[in-house]
C-alpha positions in Angstrom: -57.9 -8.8 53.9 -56.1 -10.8 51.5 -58.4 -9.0 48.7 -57.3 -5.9 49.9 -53.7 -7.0 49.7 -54.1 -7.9 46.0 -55.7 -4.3 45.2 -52.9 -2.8 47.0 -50.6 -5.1 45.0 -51.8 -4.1 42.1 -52.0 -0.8 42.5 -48.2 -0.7 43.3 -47.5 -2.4 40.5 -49.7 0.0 38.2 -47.7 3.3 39.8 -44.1 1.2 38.9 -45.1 1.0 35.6 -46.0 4.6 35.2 -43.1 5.7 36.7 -41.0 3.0 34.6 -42.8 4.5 31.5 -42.5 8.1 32.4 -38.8 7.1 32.7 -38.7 5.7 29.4 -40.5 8.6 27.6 -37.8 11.3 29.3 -34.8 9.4 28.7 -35.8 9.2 25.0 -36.7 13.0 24.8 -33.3 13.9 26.6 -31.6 11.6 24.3 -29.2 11.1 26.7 -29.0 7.4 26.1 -27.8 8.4 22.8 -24.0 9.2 24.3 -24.7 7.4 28.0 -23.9 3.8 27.5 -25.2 2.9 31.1 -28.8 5.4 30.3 -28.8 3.0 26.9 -28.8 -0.2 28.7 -31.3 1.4 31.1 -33.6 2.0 28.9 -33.3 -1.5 27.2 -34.2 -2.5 30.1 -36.8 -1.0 30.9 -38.3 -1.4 27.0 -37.9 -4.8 27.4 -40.0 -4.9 30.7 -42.5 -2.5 29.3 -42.6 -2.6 25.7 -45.5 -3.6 24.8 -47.0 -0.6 27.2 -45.7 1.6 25.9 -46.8 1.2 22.8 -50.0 1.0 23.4 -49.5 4.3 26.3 -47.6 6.7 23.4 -48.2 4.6 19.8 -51.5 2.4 20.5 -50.3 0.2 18.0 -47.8 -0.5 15.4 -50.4 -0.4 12.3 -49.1 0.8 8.5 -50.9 4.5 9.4 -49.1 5.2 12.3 -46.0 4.1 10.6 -46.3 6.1 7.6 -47.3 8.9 10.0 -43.8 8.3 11.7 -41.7 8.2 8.5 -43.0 10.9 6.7 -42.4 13.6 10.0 -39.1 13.9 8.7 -39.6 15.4 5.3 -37.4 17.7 4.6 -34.5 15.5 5.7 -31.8 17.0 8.3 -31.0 15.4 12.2 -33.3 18.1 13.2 -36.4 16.2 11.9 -35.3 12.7 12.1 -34.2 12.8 16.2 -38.3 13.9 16.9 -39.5 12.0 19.4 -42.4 9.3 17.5 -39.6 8.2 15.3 -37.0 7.5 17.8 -39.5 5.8 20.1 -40.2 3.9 17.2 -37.0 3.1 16.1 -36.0 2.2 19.9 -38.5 -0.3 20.4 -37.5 -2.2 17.2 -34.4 -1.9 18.1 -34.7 -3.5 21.0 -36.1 -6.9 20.0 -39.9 -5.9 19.6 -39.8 -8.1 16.2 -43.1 -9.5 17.5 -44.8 -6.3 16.7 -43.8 -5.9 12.9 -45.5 -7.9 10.7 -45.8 -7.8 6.6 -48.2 -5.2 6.5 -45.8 -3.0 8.2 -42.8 -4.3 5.9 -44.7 -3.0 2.5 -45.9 -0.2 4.1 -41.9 0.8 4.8 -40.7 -0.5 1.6 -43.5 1.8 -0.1 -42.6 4.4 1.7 -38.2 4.0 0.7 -39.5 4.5 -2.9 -41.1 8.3 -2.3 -39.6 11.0 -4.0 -38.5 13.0 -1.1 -35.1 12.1 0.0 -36.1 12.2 3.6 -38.7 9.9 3.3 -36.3 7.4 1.9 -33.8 7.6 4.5 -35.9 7.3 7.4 -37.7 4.2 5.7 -34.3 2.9 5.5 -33.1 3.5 9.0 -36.6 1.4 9.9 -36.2 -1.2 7.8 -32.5 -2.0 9.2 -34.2 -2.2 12.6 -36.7 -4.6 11.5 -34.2 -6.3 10.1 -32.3 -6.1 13.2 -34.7 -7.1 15.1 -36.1 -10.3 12.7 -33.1 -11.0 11.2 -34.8 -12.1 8.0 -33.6 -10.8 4.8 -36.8 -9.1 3.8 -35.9 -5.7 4.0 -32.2 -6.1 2.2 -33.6 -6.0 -1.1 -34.8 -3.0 -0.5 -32.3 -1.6 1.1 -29.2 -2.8 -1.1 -31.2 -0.9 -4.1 -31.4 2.1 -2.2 -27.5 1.4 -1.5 -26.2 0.7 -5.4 -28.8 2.6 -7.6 -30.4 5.9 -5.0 -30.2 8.9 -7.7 -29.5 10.9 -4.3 -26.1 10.7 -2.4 -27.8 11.4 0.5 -29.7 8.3 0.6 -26.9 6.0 -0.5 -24.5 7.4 1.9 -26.8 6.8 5.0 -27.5 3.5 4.1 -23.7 2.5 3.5 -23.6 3.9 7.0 -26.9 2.3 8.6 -26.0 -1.2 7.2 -22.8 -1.9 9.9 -25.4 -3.0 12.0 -26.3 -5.9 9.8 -23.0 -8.0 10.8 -24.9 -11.2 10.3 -25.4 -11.6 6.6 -23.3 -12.1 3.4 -25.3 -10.5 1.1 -24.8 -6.7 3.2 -21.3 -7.1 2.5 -21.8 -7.7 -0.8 -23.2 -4.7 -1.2 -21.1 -2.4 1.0 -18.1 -4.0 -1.3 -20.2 -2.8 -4.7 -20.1 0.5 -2.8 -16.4 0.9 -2.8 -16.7 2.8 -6.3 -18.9 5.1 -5.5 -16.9 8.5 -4.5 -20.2 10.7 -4.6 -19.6 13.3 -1.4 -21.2 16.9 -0.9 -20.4 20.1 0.3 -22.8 22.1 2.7 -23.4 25.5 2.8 -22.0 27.5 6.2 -23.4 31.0 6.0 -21.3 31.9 2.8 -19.0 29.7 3.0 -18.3 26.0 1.8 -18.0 23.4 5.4 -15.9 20.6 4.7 -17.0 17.9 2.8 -19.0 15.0 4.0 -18.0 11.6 3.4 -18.0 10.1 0.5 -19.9 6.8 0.0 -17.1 4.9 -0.8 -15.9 6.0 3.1 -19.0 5.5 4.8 -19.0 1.9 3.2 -15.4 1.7 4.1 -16.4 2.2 7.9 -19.0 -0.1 7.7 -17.3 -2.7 6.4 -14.9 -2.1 9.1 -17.2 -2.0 12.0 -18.7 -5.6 10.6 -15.5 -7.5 11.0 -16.1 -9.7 7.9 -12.9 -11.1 6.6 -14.0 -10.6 2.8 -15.3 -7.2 3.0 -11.5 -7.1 4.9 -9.7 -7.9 2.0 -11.7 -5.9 -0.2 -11.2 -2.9 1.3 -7.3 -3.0 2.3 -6.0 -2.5 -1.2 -8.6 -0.4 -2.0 -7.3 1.8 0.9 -3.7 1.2 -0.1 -4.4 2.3 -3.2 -5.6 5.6 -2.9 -9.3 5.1 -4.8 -11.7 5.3 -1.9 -11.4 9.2 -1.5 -12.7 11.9 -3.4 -10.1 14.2 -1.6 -6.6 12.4 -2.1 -4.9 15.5 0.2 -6.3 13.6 3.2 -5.5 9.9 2.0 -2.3 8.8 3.6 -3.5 10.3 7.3 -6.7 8.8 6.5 -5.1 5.0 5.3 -3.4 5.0 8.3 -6.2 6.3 11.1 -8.6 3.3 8.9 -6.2 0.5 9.1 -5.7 1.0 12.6 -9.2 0.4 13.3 -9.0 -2.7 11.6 -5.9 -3.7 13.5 -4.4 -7.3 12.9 -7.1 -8.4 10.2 -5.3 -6.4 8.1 -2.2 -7.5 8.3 -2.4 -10.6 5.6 -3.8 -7.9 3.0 -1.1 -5.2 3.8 1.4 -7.9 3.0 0.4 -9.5 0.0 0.9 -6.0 -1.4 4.2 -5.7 -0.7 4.3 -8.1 -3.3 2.8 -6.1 -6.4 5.3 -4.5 -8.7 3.3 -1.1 -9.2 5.9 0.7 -5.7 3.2 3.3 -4.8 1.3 0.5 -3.5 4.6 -1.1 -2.2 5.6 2.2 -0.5 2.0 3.2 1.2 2.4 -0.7 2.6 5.5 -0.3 3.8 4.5 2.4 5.8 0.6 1.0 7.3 3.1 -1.7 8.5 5.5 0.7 10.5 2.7 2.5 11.8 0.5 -0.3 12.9 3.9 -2.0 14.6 3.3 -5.8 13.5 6.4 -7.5 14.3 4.8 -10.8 12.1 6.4 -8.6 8.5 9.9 -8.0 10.0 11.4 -10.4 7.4 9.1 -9.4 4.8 10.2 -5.5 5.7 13.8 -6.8 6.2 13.9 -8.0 2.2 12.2 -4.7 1.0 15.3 -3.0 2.9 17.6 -5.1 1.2 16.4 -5.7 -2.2 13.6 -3.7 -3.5 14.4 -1.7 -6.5 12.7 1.6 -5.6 15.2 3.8 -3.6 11.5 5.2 -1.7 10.5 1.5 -0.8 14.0 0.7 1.0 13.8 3.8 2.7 10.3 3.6 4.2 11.4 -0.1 5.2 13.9 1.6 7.3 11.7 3.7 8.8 9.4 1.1 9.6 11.9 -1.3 10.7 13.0 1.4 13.4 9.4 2.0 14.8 9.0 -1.8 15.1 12.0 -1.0 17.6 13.0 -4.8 17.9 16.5 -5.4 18.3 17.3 -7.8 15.6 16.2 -5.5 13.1 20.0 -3.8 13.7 21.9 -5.8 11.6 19.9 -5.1 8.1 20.2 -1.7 9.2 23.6 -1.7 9.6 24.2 -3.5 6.0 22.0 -0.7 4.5 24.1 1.9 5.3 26.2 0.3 2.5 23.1 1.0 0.3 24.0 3.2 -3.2 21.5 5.1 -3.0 21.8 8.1 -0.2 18.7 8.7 0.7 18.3 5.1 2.0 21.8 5.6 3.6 20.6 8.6 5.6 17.2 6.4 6.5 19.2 3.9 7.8 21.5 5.9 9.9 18.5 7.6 11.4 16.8 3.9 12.0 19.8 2.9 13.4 19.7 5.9 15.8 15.8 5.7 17.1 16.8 2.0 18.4 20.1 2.5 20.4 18.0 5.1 22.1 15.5 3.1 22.5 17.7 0.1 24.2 
């Protein structure tokens, strides 16, 4: 009886796991875990549990062939290709903490593979090797993939990577290289039929973003004055909007940056300042924006400061208001008046 028990046992166990694998394989064809955070921790989950079964159900094993097999399916490159289904299984199971599958053999087959000629076959060795490194947390693969980064003849391939190294958040040396990135403004237009789509971003953007999404305080303080600046966009019709929307997502890190160039004497970087500060609403440069009211020698600077004294809304900023509309200019005058205006509604 009890032998029959364990059979049974087993069995059941056998069926779970084939229903847990069949599970895994549609949820990574629907690609539903994609946009579904719940389906993605689901299917963590259940890799986690089942792994190394699955690899041997769908990949039999993580050898250099089947690798190269994998990374070369998506020659030409385009989302079409690399979303097929052996490279995001493959990609999902490193991803997931499967590091004890990848060993050297499989990192020079990849790093082989990022020097091919097709652009494809370079980007999708580099979206690997970031999951290996993901996954080991090593440093082998960022030599690799900081060349591809800083020297790639294609835009293509140097934009993906600025993009595909924000998951690296651990290591100095990525943000090194994202920071390197900052001058490169190489973008592309695509083709629509006959006409032009707009413009992809440029490197310099997708390194931007990254640097943004990593959190580091040095690739912070890089990037806020390049943003303040102007330099980081190909298309300088789109910068203020764009400043703005990017130092929002960096929220109160930026803060230090924004106001230490207040202090530089060239105003356009005074005046786009002035106004990140109004918009973001940090209470912590009301004296610095008070002074700039006061004091600042461009009649566009003292005007801004008014308007960004008024959207801080705080009560105390009345009084420098109210001296202001002594200012000789009028323009700063009228700034003032209006400043004045959007608090006492506000109270």
């Amino acid at each position: 009886m009890s032998f029959l028990r364990k059979k049974i046992s087993e069995l059941s166990k056998e069926v779970t796991t084939q229903r847990a694998l069949s599970r895994v394989e549609g949820m990574l064809l629907s690609r539903k875990w994609k946009d579904d955070a719940a389906k993605r921790e689901e299917l963590i989950d259940l890799l986690k549990l089942h792994g190394q079964q699955l690899v041997n159900r769908y990949l039999r094993s993580l050898d250099p062939k089947l690798i190269r097999k994998l990374v070369l399916i998506s020659d030409p490159p385009g989302p079409e290709h690399t979303e097929r289904f052996g490279f995001v299984q493959l990609i999902a199971i490193i991803e997931v903490g499967a590091s004890y599958l990848i060993d050297e053999r499989i990192i020079d087959c990849v790093t082989e593979l990022a020097h091919s000629r097709s652009d494809g076959v370079r980007i999708n060795a580099a979206r690997v090797l970031v999951a290996i490194e993901g996954a080991q947390r090593s440093g082998k693969t960022l030599p690799v993939l900081i060349s591809l980064l800083l020297n790639d003849k294609a835009y293509a391939v140097r934009a993906s990577v600025a993009e595909y190294l924000q998951c690296i958040t651990w290591n100095d040396t990525v943000v090194e290289a994202l920071i390197s990135a900052l001058g490169d403004h190489d973008f592309q237009y695509e083709f629509t039929g006959s006409l032009f789509s707009p413009r992809t971003l440029s490197v310099s953007e997708k390194a931007i973003l990254s640097l943004i999404a990593i959190g580091n305080e040095k690739g912070i303080r890089a990037i806020v004055p390049k943003l303040l600046s102007g330099d980081s966009f190909a298309d300088g019709t789109r910068e203020p909007r764009k400043t703005i929307d990017m130092l929002r997502q960096i929220g109160d890190q930026a803060i230090p940056s924004i106001i230490e160039t207040l202090e530089m004497e060239d105003p356009k970087y005074r005046k786009r300042a002035v106004r990140a500060l109004g918009e973001i609403g940090d209470y912590s440069a009301l004296s610095l924006l008070t002074d700039l009211l006061l004091s600042d020698e461009d009649r566009d600077v003292r005007a801004l400061a008014a308007d960004a004294l008024a959207k801080l809304g705080d009560e105390r900023v009345a009084e420098p208001l109210s001296q202001a509309l002594k200012d000789t200019d009028k323009k700063v005058r009228k700034a003032a008046a209006n400043a004045l205006e959007k608090i006492r509604s506000n109270c």
